[in-house]
N, C-alpha and C positions, 0 to 999 in steps of 0.2 A: 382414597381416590388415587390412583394412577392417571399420570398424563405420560402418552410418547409422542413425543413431537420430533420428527428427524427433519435436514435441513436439505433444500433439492438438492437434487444429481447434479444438475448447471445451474453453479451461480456464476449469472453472465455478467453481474457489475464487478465480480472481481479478475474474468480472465477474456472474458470476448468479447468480437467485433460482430457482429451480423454478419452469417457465411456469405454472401453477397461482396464485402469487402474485405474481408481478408482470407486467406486459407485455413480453415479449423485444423486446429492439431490434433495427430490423431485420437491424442488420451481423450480429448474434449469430443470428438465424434464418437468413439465409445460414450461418454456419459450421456450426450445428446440422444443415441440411439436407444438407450434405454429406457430413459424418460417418453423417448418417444413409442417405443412398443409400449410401455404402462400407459400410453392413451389411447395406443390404436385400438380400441375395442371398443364396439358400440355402449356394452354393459359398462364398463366404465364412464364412457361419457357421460350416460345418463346419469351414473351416481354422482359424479362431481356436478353435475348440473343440478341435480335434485339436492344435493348439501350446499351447494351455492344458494340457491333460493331460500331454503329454510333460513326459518327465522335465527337469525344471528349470526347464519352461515353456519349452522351445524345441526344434526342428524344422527338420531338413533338409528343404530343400527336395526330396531323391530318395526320400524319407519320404513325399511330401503327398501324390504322382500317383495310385497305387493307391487308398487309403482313399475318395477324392472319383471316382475312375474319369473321369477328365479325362485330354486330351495333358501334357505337359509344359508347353509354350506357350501353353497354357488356363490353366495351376495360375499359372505365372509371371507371367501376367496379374492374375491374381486376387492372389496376394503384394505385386504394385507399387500394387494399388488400394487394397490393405489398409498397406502399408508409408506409401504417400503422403500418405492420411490419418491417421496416425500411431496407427494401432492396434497396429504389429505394427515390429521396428527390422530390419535385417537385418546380418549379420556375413559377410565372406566369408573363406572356409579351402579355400584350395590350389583346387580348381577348384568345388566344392561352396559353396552359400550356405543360412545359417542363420537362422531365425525365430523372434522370441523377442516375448512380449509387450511393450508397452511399459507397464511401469506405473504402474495411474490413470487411462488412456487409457479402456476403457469403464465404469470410474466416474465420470468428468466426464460422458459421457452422460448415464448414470444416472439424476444424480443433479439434470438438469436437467428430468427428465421423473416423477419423482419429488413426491409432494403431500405429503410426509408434515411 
């Protein structure tokens, strides 16, 4: 069994404030912007909201293709965008691969876009 689990693009408990109150440095707006393109997409959102629901919070990947009506190599696409920016970790089990949130992953977003 393989696990890849990578760690988000903004981890905001260890460098920022909420844009709101301070000025984001640029590096940190790079990393922010990225994270944020790997969500701008509807097909995305749907997967992380459909592996969010699943039970235990994770999701075969032979699970994803139907719900989103996408090829396989569309969905797969979309898993590695989601994976690489480290929203989502993935596990593999015998020929099947599984998708499991990573957690904190879109509360460091959050919680950088956040004024409160």
């Amino acid at each position: 069994m393989t696990t890849t689990t990578l760690l988000p693009v903004v981890d905001v408990t260890a460098c920022c404030s909420p844009l709101t109150r301070q000025t984001l440095p640029a590096e940190n707006a790079e990393d922010l912007a990225r994270s944020l393109k790997a969500l701008a997409d509807p097909t995305r959102l749907r997967l992380i909201s459909i592996v969010a629901a699943s039970e235990g919070q994770e999701a075969c990947a032979c699970d994803l293709t139907a719900p989103v009506g996408l090829s396989q190599p569309t969905v797969s696409h979309h898993l590695k965008v989601l994976t690489d920016a480290g929203f989502l970790s993935r596990t593999q089990r015998g020929t099947w691969a599984y998708f499991a949130l990573v957690p904190g992953a879109l509360d460091s977003v959050a919680r950088l876009l956040v004024s409160a």
